[in-house]
C-alpha positions in Angstrom: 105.5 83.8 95.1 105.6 86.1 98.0 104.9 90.1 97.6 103.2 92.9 99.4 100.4 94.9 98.9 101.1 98.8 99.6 98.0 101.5 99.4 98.8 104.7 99.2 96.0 106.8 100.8 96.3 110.8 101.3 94.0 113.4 102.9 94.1 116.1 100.6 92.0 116.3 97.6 91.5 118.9 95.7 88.1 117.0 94.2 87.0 115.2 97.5 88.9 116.3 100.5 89.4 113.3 103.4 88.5 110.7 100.5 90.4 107.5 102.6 87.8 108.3 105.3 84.6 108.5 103.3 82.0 106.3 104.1 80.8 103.9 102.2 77.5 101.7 103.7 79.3 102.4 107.0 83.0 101.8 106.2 86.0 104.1 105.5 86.7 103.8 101.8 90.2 103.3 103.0 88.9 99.7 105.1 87.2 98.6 101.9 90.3 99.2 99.8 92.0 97.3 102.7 89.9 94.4 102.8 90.2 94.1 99.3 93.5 94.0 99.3 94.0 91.4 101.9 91.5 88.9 100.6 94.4 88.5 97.8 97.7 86.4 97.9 99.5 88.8 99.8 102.3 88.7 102.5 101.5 92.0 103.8 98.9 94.8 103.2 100.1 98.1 104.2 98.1 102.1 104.3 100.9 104.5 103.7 99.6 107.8 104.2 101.0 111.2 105.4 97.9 112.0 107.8 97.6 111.3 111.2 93.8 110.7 110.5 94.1 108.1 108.0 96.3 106.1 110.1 94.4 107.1 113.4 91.4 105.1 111.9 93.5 102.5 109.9 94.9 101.1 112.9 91.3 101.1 113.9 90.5 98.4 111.9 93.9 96.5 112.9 96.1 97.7 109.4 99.4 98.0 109.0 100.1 101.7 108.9 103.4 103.2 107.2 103.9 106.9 107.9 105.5 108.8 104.8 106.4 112.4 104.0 103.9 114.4 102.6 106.0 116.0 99.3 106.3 112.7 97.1 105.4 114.0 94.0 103.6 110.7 93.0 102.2 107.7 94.7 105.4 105.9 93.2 107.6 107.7 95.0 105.7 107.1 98.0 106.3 103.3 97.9 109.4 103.6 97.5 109.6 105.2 100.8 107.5 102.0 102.6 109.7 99.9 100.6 112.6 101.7 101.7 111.2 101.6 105.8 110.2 98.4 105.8 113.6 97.0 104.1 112.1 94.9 101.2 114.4 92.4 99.3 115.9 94.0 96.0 113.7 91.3 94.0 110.4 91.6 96.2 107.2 92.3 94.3 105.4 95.4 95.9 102.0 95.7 94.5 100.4 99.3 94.7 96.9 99.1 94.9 95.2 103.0 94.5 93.6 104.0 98.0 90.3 105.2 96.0 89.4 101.8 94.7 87.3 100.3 97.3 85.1 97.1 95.0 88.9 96.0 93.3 89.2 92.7 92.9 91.3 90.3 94.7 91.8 88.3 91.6 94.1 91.0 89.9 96.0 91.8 92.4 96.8 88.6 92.6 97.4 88.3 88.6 99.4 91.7 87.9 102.1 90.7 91.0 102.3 86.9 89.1 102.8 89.0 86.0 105.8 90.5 87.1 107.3 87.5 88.7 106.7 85.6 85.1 108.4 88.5 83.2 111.7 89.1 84.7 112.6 91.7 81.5 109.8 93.8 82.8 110.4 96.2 85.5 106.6 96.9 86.1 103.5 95.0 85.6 99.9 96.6 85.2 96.5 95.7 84.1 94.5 96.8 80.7 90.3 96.2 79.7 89.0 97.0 76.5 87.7 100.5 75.3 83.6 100.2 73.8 82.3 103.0 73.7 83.3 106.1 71.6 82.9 108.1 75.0 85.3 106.7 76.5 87.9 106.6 73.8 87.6 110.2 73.6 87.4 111.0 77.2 91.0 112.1 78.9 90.3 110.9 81.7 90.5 107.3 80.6 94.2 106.7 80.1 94.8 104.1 76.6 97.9 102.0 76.2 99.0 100.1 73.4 100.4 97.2 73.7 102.9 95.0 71.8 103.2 91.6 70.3 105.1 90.3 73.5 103.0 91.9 76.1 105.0 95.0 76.8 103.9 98.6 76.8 104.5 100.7 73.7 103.0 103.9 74.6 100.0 105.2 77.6 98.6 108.4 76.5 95.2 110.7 77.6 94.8 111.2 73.8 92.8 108.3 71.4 95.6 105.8 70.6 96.2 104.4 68.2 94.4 106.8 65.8 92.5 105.2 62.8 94.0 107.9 59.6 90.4 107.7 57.8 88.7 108.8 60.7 89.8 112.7 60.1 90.3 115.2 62.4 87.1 114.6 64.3 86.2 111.0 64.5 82.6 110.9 64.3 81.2 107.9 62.4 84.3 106.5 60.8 85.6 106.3 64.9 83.0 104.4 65.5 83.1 102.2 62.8 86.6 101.2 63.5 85.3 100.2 67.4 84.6 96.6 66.8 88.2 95.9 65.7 89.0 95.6 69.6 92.0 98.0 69.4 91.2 100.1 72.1 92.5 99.3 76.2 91.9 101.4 79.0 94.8 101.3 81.5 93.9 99.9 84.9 95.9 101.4 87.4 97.5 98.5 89.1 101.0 98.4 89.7 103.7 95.5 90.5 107.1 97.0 91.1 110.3 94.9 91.9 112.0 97.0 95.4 115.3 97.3 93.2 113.1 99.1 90.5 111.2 101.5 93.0 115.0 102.3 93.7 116.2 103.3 91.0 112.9 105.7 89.9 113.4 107.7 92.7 116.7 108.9 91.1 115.2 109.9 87.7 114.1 113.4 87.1 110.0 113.7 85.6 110.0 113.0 82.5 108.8 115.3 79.9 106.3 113.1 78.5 105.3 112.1 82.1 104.7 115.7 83.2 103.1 116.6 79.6 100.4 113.9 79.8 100.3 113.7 83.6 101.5 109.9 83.9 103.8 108.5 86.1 104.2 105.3 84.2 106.0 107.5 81.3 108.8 108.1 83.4 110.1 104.2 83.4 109.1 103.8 79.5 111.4 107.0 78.8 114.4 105.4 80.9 114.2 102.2 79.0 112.2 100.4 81.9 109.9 97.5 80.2 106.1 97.7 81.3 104.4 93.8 80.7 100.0 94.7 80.4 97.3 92.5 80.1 93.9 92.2 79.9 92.5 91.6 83.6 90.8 89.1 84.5 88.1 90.4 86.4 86.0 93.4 85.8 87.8 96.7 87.8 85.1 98.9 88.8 85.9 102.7 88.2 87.8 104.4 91.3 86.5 106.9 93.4 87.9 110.3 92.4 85.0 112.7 92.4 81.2 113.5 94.8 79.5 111.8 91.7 81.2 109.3 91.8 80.9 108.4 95.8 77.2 109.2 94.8 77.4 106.3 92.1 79.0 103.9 94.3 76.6 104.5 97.4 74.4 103.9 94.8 75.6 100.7 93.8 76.4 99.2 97.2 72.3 100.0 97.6 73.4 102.7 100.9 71.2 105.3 99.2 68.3 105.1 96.4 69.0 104.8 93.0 
């Protein structure tokens, strides 16, 4: 099954400005992603960035580089545009893999573009793990999704979905109580796009429920687009999207004390 790996890596932060090019024990964050990415099944592995720098020291290291415009009001629009340059096949899988998430494994990237290929009534395919901790369920920063029966994607929402009625208005004990039902995923976000699909979401205007909750993904559930999840079946380590969390990862790769 052949697809291509695409990572969308921009300068401009407003939380950690030049983030592709941070290092991390001695390698651009962007490399790491990079490395990542082509340890998978991929075809290709492509940086698509708007910023001379990025692709300056991407083609360092020997990537592909795809140059894009620097308005694409989210990273799905920007893949369209590589898809677009590169002329992909209507039916090829493009997988996007985020440009801040430098320890992802190989193992889903390689499972959420097999996904896809398995579900042709599904015009995306992404990645979910289990919510627990209360923290996290409450936190809006960790996107939930519920799933259905088949696989598909009900809903995604910032907000604690689905809601258990006799917790009341603020959770507290009877929230967690309900956690060891298992209810609870946090979306991964991993992408698998068919070219035709990239295509056609480029033509649709944001969605109201995608700019309400900030969530790209809303836009193809409101037009009817089917979105197959599933648990993933390796651990996904948290992305880099903050200092502290640069500071955490440092940490973790042992570059500076604990």
């Amino acid at each position: 099954m052949p697809f291509s790996v695409v990572i969308p890596a921009r300068y401009a932060s407003s939380r950690l400005p030049g983030k592709p090019l941070q290092l991390i024990a001695g390698l651009p964050m962007v490399q790491r992603v990079w490395q990542q990415a082509s340890a998978s099944g991929a075809g290709r592995v492509v940086i698509a960035t708007d910023d001379p720098r990025i692709a300056d020291c991407a083609a360092g290291f020997g990537a592909e580089v795809c140059m894009t415009r620097s308005d694409h009001p989210s990273g799905t629009d920007r893949l369209q545009e590589v898809a677009a340059q590169l002329g992909l096949d209507d039916e090829h899988i493009v997988v996007n893999v985020q440009g801040d998430e430098p320890l992802i494994p190989p193992t889903v990237i390689d499972q959420v573009a097999a996904n896809l290929a398995r579900h042709p009534e599904a015009g995306v395919a992404t990645l979910c793990e289990t919510i627990d901790s209360v923290d996290a369920l409450r936190d809006p920063n960790v996107v939930k999704v519920v799933p259905r029966a088949d696989g598909m994607a009900l809903y995604f929402s910032r907000a604690t979905i689905p809601w258990p009625r006799d917790a009341g208005l603020g959770g507290g004990d009877a929230l967690q109580q309900a956690m060891p039902m298992g209810d609870w995923y946090r979306h991964i976000g991993i992408y698998a796009y068919r070219t035709a699909f990239l295509h056609r979401y480029i033509t649709w205007d944001p969605a109201p429920l995608e700019q309400l909750e900030q969530l790209e993904q809303l836009r193809a559930l409101y037009h009817g687009v089917g979105i197959h999840v599933e648990e993933a079946r390796a651990a996904v380590p948290g992305g880099v999207d903050t200092p502290a969390d640069l500071d955490r990862l440092r940490r973790y790769l042992g570059e500076v004390p604990a």
